[in-house]
N, C-alpha and C positions, 0 to 999 in steps of 0.2 A: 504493500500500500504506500511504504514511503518512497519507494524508486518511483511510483507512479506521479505520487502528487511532487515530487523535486522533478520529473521529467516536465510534468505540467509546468512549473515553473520556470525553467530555462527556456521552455519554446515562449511562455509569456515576454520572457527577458530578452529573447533575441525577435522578437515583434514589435516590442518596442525601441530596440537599437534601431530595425528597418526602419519602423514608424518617423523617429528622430533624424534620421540620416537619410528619410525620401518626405520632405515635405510637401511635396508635390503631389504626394497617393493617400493622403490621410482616409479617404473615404472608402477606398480597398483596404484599408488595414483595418479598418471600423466592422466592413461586412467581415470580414477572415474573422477579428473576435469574436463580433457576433457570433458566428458559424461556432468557433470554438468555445466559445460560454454554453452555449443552447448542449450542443455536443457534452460539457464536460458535466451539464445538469443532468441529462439523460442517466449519463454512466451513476453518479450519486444516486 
């Protein structure tokens, strides 16, 4: 469970580097967590 939720964490963490380092796509980066919240609520 904790490999999972540290994996969760790092793809958070390097979504936000892209995020920060492409200001230009903020609203692809919005739908992708979208995508990946809804997804990470399912598995819970």
């Amino acid at each position: 469970m904790m490999s999972k939720f540290r994996r969760n964490m790092a793809f958070l963490f390097i979504c936000n580097k892209i995020r920060f380092s492409l200001p230009w796509v903020p609203f692809m980066t919005d739908i992708v967590m979208n995508g990946i919240g809804r997804a990470m609520l399912i598995e819970v």
